[in-house]
C-alpha positions in Angstrom: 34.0 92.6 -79.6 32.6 91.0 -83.3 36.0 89.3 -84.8 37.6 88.5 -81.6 38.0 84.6 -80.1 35.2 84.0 -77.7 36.1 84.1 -74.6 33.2 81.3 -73.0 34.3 79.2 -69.9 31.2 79.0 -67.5 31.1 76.1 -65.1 27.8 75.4 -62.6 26.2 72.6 -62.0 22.1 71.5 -61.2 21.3 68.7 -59.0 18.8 66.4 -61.1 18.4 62.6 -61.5 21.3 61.1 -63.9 20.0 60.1 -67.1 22.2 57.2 -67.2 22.7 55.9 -63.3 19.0 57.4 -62.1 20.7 58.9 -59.1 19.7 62.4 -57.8 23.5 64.0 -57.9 24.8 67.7 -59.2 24.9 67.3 -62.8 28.3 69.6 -63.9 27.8 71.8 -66.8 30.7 73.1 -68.5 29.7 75.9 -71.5 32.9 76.6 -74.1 32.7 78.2 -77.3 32.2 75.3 -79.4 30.8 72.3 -77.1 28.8 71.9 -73.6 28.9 69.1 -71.6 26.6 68.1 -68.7 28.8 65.5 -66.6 27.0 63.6 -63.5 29.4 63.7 -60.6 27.7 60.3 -59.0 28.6 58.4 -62.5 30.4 60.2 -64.5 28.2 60.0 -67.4 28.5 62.7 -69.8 26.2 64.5 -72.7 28.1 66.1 -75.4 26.5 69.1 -77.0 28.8 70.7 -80.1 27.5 74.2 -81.3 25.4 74.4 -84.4 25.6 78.1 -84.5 25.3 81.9 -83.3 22.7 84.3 -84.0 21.6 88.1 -82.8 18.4 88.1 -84.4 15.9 87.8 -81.5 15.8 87.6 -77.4 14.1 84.6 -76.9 14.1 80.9 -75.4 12.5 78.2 -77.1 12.0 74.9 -76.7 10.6 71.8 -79.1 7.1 71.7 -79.0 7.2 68.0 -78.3 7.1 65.9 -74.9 10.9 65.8 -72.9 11.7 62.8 -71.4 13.6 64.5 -68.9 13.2 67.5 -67.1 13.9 71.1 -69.0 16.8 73.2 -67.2 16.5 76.9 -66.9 19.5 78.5 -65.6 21.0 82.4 -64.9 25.0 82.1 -65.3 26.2 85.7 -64.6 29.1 86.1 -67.0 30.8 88.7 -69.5 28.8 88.3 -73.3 31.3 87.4 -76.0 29.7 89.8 -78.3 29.2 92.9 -76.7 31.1 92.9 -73.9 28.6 93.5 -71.0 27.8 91.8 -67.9 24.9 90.1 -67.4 22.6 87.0 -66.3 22.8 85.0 -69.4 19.6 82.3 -69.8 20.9 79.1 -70.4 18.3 76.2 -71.2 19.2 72.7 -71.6 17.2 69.4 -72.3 18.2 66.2 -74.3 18.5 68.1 -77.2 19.9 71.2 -77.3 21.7 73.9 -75.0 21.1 78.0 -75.7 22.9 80.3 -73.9 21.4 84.4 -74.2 22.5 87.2 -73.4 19.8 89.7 -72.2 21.4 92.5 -73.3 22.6 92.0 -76.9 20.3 88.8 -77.8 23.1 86.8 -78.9 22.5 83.2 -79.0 24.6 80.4 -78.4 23.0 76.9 -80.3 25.0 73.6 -79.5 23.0 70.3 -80.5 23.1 66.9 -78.8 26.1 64.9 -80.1 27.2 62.1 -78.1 27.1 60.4 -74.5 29.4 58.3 -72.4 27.8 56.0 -69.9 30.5 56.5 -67.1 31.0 54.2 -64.6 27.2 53.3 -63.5 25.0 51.9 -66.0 21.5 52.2 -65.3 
């Protein structure tokens, strides 16, 4: 599939505690190719993450070595890889910083940094 558009639209969501309006509400994630955004459904608060770039090089999850204010999201999102086709339980991580999406079967990588946030409606 290397030189065709991505094909990425996963929605799910994780019920957490808003960063912004400190309820515990289903936080909607929405993957595309090129940005993520984690959107409270209490507040309407949003996290912007815009991709920093793709890789194939290893299978693995990381995240920084240093102390999250919030809690660290580990997800499965069954979907169809953009690279090789197959499908499979992608691991999706997300914290404050940084969202990776891998596929199990290829190792290809999704990277999207933190950009932006809106408060919403509720401000904490």
């Amino acid at each position: 599939m290397a030189g065709q558009l991505w094909n990425i639209d996963w929605s799910f969501g994780k019920r957490a505690v808003c960063f912004n309006c400190g309820q515990d509400a289903v936080q909607a994630v929405k993957v595309l190719p090129v940005v993520t955004t984690v959107t409270c459904t209490h507040c309407g608060a949003e996290r912007i993450f815009n991709i920093h770039g793709t890789s194939t090089t290893e299978c693995r999850i990381e995240t920084a070595d240093h102390k999250h204010k919030y809690d660290v999201w580990h997800l499965d999102k069954r979907a169809g890889c953009p690279n090789c086709g197959n499908e499979a339980e992608h691991k999706v991580t997300i914290d404050e910083y940084h969202v990776t999406a891998v596929c199990p079967v290829c190792c290809f990588t999704h990277l999207y940094n933190f950009s932006v946030f809106t408060r919403g409606n509720a401000v904490r």
